[in-house]
Backbone as CSV, one residue per row, in Angstrom:
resi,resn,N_x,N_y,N_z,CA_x,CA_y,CA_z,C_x,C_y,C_z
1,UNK,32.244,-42.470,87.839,33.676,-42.465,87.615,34.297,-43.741,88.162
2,UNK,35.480,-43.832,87.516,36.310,-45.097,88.048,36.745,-45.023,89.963
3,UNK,36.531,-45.898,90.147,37.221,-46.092,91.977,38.751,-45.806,92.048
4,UNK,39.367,-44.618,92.544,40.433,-44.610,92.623,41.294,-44.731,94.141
5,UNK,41.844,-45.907,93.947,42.445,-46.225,95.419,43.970,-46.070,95.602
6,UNK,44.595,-45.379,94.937,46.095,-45.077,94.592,46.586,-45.546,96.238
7,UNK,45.934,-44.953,97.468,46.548,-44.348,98.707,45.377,-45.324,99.908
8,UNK,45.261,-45.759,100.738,44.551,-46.243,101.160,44.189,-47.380,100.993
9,UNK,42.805,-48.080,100.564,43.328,-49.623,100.434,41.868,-50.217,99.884
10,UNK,42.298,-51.242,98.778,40.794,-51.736,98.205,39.512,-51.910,99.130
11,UNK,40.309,-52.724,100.344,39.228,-53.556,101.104,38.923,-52.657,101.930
12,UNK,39.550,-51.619,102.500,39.126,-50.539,103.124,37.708,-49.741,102.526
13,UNK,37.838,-49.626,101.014,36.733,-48.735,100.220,35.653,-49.410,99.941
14,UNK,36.378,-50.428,99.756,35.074,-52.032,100.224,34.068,-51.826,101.738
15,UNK,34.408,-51.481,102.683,33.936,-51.706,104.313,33.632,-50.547,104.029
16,UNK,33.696,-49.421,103.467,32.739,-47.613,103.303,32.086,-48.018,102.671
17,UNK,31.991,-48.658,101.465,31.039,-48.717,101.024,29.641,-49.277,101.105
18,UNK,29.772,-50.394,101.928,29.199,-50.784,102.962,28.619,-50.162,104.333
19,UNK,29.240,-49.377,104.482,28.899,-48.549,105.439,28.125,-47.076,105.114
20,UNK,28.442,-46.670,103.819,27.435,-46.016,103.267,26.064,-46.457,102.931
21,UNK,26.183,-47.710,102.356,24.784,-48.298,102.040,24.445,-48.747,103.347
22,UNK,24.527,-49.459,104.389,23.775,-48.934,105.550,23.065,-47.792,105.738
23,UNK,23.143,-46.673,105.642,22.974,-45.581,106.171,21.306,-45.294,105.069
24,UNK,21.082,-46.330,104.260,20.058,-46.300,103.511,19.440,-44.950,102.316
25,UNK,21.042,-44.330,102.293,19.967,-42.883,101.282,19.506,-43.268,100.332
26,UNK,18.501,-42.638,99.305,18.020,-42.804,98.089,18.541,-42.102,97.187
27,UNK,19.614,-41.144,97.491,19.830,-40.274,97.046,21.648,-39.862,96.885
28,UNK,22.551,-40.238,96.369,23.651,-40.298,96.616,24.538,-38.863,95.518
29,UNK,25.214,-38.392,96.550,25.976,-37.341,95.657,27.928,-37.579,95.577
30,UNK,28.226,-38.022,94.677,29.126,-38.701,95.241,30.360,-37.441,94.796
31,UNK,30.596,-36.525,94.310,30.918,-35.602,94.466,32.175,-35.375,92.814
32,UNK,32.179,-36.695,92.149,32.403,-36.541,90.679,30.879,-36.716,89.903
33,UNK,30.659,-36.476,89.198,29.916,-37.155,88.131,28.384,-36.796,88.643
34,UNK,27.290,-36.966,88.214,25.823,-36.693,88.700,25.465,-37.326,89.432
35,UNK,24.349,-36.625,90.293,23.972,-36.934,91.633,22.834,-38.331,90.885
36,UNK,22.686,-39.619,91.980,22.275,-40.558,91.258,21.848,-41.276,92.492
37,UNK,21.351,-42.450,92.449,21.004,-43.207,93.840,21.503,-44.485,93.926
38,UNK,21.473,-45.271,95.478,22.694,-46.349,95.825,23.155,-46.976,94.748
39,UNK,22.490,-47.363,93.413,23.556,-48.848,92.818,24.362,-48.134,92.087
40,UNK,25.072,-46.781,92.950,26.390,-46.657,92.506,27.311,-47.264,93.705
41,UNK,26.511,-47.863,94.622,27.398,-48.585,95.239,27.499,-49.798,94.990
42,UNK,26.621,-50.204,94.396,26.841,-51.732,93.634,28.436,-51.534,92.213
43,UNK,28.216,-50.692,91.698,29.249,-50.205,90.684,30.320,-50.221,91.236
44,UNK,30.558,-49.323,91.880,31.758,-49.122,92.821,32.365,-50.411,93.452
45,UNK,31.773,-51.062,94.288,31.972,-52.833,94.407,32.576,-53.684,93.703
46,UNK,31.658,-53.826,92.453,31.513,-55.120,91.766,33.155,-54.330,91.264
47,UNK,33.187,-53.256,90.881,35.075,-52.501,90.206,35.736,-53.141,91.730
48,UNK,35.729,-53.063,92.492,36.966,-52.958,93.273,37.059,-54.582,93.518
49,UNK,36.076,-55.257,93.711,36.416,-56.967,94.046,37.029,-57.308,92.373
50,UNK,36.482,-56.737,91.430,37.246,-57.367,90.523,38.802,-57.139,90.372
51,UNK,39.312,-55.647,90.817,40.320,-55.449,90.727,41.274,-56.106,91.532
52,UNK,40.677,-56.516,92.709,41.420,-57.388,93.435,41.533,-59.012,93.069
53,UNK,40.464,-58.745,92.233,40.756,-60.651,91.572,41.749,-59.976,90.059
54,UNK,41.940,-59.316,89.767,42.818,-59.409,88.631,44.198,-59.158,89.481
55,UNK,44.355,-58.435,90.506,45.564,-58.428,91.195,46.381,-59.473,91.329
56,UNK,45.092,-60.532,92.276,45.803,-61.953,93.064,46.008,-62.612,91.607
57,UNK,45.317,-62.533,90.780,45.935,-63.604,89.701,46.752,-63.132,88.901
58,UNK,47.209,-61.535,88.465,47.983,-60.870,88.201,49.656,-61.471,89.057
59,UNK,49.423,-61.010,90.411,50.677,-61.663,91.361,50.636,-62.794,91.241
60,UNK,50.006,-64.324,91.195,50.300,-65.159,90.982,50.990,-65.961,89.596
61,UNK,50.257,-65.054,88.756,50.701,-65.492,87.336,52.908,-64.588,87.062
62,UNK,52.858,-64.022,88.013,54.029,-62.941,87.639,53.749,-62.092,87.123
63,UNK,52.635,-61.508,86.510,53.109,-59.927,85.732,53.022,-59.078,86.403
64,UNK,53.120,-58.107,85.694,53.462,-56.750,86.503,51.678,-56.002,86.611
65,UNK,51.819,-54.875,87.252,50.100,-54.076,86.891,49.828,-53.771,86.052
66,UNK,51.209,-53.349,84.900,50.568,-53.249,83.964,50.562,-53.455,82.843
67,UNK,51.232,-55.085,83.177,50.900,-56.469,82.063,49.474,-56.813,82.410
68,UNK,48.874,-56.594,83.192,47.736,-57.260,83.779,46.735,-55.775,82.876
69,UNK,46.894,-54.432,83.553,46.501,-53.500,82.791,45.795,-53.550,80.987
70,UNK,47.077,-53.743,80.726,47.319,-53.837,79.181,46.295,-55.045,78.740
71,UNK,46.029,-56.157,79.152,46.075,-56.961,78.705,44.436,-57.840,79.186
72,UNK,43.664,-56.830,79.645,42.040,-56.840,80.209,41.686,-56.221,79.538
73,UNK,40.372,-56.655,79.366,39.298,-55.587,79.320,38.372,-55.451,80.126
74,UNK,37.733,-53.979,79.608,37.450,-53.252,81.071,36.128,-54.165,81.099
75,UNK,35.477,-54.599,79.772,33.793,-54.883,80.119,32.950,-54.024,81.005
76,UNK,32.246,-54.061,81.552,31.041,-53.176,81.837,31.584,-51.722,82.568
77,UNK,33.150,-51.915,83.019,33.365,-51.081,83.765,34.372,-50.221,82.739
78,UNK,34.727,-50.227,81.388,34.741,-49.847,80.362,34.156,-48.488,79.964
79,UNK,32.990,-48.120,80.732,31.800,-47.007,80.374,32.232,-46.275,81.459
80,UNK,33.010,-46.451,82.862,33.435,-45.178,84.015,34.303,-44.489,83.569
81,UNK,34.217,-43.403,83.467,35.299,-42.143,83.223,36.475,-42.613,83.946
82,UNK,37.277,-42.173,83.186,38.387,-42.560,84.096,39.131,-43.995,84.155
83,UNK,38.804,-44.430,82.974,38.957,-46.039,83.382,41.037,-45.930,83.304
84,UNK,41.656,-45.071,82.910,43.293,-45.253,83.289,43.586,-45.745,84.613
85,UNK,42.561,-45.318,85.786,42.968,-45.471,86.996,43.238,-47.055,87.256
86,UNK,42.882,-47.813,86.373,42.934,-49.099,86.644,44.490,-49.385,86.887
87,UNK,45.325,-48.590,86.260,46.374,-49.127,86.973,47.029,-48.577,88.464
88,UNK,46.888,-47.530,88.704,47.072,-47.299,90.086,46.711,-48.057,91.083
89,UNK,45.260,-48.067,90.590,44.526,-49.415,91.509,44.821,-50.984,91.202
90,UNK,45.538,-51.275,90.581,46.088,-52.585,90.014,47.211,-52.359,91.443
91,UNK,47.853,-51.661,91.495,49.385,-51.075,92.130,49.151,-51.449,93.640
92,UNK,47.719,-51.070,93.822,47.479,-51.015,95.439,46.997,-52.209,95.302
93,UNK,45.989,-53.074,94.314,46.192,-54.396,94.532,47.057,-55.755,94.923
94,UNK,48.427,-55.077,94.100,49.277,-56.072,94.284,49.602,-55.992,95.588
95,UNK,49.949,-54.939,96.023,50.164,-54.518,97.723,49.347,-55.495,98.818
96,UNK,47.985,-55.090,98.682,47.507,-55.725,99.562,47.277,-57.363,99.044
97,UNK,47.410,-57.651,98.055,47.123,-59.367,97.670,48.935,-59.720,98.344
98,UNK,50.129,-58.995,97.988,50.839,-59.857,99.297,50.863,-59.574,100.095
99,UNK,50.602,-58.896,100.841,49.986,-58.685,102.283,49.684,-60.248,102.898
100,UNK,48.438,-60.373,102.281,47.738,-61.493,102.353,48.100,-62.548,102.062
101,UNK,49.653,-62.831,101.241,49.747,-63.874,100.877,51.645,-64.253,102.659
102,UNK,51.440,-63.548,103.009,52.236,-63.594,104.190,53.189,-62.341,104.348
103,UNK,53.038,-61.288,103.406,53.631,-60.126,103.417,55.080,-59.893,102.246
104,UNK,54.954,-61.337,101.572,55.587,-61.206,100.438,55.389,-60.381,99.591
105,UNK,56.603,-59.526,98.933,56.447,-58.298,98.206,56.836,-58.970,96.777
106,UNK,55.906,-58.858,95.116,56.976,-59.302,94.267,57.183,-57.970,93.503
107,UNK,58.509,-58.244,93.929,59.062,-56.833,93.432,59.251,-56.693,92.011
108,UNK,59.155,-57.407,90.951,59.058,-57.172,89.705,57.858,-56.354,89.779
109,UNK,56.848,-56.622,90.000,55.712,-56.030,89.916,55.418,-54.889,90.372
110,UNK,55.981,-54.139,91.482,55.800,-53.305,91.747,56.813,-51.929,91.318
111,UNK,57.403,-52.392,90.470,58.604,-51.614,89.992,57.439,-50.372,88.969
């Protein structure tokens, strides 16, 4: 399934996920979708760093989440159930990309 970060925070699900794959199982139940092993943590990843690179260039370019939404494609991550969530998680992107950019909010975007 798609990574849904509505509440909490990309880079946060980034550092679990990481911290799950430490823990070395072979065996992962992730509690949507069938039980399967770690390179659903590679999946899970490679979705959330991208979402945060469509964010920062999303906020830099001006659009909104979901001019940025609309206007991608999903490519490989296209095939996760769930792929609508991309904009929620677009939402919490923009959040934390100004965070990072000194705590500037652009409020078009988050409307």
């Amino acid at each position: 399934m798609t990574p849904f970060c509505p509440m909490g925070s990309l880079s946060g699900s980034l550092d679990a996920i990481e911290e799950l794959r430490a823990l070395g199982a072979r065996t992962i139940v992730t509690g949507h979708g069938p039980v399967c092993g770690p390179e659903v943590f590679d999946t899970a990843a490679d979705y959330l760093r991208w979402v945060q690179r469509l964010a920062a260039e999303g906020l830099a370019a001006g659009l909104t989440p979901m001019q940025v939404a609309a206007g991608t494609d999903l490519g490989p991550f296209g095939e996760l159930l769930d792929s609508e969530r991309l904009v929620p998680n677009l939402y919490r992107g923009y959040l934390e990309a100004g965070a990072r950019r000194g705590g500037t909010r652009h409020r078009r975007g988050l409307r």
